[in-house]
C-alpha positions as CSV (number, residue, x, y, z in Angstrom):
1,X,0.0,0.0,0.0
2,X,1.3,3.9,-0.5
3,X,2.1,5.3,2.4
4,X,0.4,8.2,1.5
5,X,-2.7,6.1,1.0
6,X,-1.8,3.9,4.7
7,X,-1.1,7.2,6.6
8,X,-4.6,8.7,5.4
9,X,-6.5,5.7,7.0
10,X,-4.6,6.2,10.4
11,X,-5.3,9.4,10.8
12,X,-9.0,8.6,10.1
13,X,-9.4,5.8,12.0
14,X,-7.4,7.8,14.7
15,X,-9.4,10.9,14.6
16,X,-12.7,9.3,14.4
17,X,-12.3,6.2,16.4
18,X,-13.8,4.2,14.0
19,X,-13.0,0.9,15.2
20,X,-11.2,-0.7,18.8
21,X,-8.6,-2.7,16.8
22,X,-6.5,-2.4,13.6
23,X,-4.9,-5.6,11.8
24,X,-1.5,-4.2,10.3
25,X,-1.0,-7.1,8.1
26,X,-3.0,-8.9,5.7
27,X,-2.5,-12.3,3.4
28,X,1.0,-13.0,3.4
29,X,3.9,-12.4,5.5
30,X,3.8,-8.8,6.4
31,X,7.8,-8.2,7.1
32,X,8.2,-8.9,3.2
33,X,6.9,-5.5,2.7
34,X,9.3,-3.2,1.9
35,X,10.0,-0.9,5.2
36,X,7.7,-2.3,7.0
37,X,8.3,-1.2,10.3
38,X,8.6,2.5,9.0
39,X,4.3,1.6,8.7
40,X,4.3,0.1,11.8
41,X,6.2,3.6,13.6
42,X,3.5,5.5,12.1
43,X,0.5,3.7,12.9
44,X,0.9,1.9,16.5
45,X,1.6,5.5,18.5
46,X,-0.7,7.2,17.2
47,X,-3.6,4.6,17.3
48,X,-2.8,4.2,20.8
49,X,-3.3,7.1,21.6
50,X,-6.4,7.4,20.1
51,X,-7.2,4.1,22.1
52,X,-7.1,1.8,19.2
53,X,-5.2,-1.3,19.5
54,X,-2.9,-3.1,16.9
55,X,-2.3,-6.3,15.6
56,X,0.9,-8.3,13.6
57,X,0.6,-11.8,12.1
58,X,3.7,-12.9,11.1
59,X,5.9,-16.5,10.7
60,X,8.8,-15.3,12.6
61,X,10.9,-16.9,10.3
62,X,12.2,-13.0,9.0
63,X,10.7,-10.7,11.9
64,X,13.3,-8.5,12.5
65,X,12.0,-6.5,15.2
66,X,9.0,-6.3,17.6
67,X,7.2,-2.6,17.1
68,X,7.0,-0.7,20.3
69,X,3.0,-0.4,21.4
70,X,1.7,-3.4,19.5
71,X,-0.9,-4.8,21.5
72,X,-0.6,-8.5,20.0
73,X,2.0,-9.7,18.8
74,X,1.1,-13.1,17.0
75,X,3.9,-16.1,15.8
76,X,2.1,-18.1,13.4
77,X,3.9,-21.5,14.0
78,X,2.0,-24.5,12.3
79,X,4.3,-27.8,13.5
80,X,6.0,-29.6,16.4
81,X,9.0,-30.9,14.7
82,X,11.1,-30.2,11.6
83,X,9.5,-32.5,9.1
84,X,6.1,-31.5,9.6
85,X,6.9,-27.8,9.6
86,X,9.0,-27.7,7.0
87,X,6.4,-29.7,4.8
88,X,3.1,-27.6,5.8
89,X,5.1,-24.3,6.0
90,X,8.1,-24.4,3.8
91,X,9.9,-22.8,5.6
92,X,13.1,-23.2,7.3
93,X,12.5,-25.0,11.1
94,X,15.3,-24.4,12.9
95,X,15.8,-20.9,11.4
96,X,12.3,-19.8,12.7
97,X,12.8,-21.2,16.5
98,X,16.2,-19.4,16.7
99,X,14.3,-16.0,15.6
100,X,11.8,-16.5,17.6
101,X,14.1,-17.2,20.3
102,X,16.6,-14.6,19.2
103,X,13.4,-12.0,20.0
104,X,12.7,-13.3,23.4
105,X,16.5,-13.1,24.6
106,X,17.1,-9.3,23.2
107,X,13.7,-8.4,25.0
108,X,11.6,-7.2,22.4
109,X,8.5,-9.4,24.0
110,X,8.4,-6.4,26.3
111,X,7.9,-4.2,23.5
112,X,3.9,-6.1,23.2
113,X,0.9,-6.4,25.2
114,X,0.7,-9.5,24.7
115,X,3.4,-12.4,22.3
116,X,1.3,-15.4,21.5
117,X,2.3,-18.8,19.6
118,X,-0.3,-19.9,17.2
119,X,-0.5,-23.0,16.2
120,X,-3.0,-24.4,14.0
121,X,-3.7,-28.1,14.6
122,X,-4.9,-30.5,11.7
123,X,-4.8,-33.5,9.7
124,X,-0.9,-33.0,9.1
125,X,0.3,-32.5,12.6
126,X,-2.6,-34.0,14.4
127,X,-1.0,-34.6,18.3
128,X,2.3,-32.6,18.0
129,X,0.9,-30.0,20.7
130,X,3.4,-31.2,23.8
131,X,5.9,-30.8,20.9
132,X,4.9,-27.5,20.5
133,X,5.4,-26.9,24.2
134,X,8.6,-28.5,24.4
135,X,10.2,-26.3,22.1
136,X,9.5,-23.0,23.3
137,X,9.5,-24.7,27.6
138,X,12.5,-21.8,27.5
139,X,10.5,-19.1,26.5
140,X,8.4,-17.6,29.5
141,X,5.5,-15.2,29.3
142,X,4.3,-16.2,26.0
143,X,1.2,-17.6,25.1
144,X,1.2,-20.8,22.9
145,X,-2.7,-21.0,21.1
146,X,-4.0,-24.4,19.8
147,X,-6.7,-23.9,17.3
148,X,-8.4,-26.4,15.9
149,X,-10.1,-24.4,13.6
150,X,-8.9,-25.2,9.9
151,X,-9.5,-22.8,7.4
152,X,-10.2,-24.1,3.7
153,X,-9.6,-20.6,2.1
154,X,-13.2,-20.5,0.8
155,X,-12.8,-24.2,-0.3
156,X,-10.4,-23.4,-2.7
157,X,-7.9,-25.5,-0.7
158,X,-8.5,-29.3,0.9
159,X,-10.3,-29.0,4.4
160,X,-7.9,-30.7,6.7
161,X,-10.3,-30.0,9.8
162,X,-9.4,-32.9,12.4
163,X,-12.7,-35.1,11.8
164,X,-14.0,-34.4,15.4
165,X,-14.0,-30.5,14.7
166,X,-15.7,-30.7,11.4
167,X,-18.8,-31.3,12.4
168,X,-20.2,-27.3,13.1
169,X,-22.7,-25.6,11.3
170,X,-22.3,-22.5,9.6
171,X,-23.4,-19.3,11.3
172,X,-23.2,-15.5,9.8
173,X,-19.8,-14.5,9.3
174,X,-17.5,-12.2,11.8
175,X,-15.7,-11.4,9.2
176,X,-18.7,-10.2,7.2
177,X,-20.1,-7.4,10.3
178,X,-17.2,-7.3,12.1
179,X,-14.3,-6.2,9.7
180,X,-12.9,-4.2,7.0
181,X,-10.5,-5.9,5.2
182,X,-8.5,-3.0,2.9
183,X,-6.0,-3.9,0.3
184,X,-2.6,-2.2,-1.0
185,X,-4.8,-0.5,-3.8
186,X,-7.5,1.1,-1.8
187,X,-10.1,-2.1,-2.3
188,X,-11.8,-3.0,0.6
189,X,-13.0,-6.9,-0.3
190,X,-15.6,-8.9,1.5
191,X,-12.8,-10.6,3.7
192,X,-9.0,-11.8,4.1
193,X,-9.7,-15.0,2.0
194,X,-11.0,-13.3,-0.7
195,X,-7.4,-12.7,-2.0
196,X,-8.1,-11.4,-5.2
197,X,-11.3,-9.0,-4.6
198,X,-14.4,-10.7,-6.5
199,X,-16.4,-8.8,-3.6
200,X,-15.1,-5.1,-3.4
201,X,-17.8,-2.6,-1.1
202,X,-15.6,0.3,-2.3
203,X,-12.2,2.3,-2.4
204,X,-11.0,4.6,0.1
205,X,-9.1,6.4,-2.4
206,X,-12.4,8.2,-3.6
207,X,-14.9,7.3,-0.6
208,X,-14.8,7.2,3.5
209,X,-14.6,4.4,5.6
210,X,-18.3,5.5,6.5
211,X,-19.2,5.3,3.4
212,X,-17.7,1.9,2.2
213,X,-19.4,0.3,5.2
214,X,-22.8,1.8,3.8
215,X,-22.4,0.4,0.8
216,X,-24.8,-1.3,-1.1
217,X,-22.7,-4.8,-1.8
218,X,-21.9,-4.8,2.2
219,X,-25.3,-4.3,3.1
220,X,-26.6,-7.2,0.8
221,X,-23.7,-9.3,2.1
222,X,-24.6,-8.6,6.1
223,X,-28.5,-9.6,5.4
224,X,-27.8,-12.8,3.5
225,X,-25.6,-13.9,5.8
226,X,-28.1,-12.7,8.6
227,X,-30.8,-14.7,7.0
228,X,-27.6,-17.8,6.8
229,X,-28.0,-17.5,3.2
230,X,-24.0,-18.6,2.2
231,X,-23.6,-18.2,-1.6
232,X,-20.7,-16.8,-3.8
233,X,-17.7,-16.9,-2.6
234,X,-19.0,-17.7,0.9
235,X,-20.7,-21.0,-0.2
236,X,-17.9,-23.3,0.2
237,X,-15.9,-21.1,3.1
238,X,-15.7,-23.3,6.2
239,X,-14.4,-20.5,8.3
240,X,-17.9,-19.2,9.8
241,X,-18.1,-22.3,12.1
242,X,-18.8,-22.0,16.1
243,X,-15.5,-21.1,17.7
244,X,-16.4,-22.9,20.8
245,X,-14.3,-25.9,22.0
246,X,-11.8,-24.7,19.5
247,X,-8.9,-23.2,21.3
248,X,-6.9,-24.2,24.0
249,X,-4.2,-21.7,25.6
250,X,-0.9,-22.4,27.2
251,X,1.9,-20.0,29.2
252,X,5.0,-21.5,30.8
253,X,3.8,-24.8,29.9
254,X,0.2,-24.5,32.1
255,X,-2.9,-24.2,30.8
256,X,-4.6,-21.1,30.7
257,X,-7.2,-18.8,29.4
């Protein structure tokens, strides 16, 4: 996104406290993008002290540096061992613990509300969760997240959903009334998975956040999905599913909440 374009939403969002949380990624790895942490410098003060938190996603395999101010910062960590990391991720295992690790020795986890290990359990590491623990026992005040809650990417990709958490129905979408999903050209699209913007409410290059949330294509998408109609490119989506039961938390090796 040009900065130009990113600062212009801050100051928005600041100004008008338009919403209680702001995503600062979005489908990918976010510390591929070119000065990225010159974004984050701009946007985590000064939504903070409009009293709108911040969020980064990232794989730790290239993080740098922890922002100052984030309120969560979020390791995206989908395996227990090196063959089954390497193979779902492809990325390099032992590289990504050592950054991770790297991080926690220089202090930066001080620089976040809150540092949190998310690990997405499926059909592909199905029981690797004391793994999980094991590897990061060294690493204290961090939060290690199981979710078993296995995104299909709007069914383009197989639904690996460990068979006793793929039974849910589908309810109306959070992503749908609860979030704005902008892209680096000024699109806002129906939602993260929708990666290359069949449903666009709007741009806010030529209209206000107000206004893109008003739009016509948003409306029609919150009351179909109000009334559970699912079509388009929500009618093979497996993400709007019940939550419940879903998660289990960890921190210093105890379970938690």
């Amino acid at each position: 996104m040009a900065p130009e374009l990113f600062k212009k939403l801050v100051d928005d969002i600041a100004a008008k406290s338009l919403t209680g949380i702001v995503h600062l990624y979005g489908f990918g790895e976010p510390y591929l993008t070119p000065n990225y942490l010159d974004y984050c410098a701009y946007a985590i003060p000064k939504l903070k002290r409009a009293g709108v938190g911040t969020n980064i996603i990232t794989n730790g395999s290239v993080t740098t540096s922890i922002p100052q101010g984030v309120m969560n910062f979020i390791i995206s960590f989908n395996g227990g061992n090196k063959e089954s990391y390497e193979a779902i991720t492809g990325l390099d295992f032992k590289q990504t613990v050592a950054n991770i690790k790297r991080l926690y020795k220089e202090g930066q986890f001080k620089n976040a509300n809150n540092v949190e290990i998310h690990c997405l359990i499926f059909k592909d590491n199905q029981g690797q969760e004391q793994e999980v623990l094991d590897l990061f026992k060294d690493v204290h005040g961090m939060r290690i997240r199981f979710a078993y809650k296995y995104d299909n990417q709007r069914g383009l990709i197989e639904n690996k959903t460990i068979t006793e958490y793929n039974t849910a129905k589908k309810l109306p979408c959070h992503y749908v009334f609860n979030v704005l999903n902008i892209t680096w050209n000024g699109e806002v699209s129906a939602c993260p998975h929708d990666e290359n913007n069949q449903v666009v409410y709007g741009n806010v290059n030529t209209h206000t956040i107000e206004e893109v949330c008003a739009s016509p294509v948003a409306i029609k998408l919150r009351e179909k999905h109000a009334k559970h109609q699912f079509d388009g490119i929500c009618k093979d989506c497996n993400f709007n599913t019940a939550f419940e039961d879903k998660y289990v938390y960890y921190k210093n090796g105890v379970p938690c909440v």
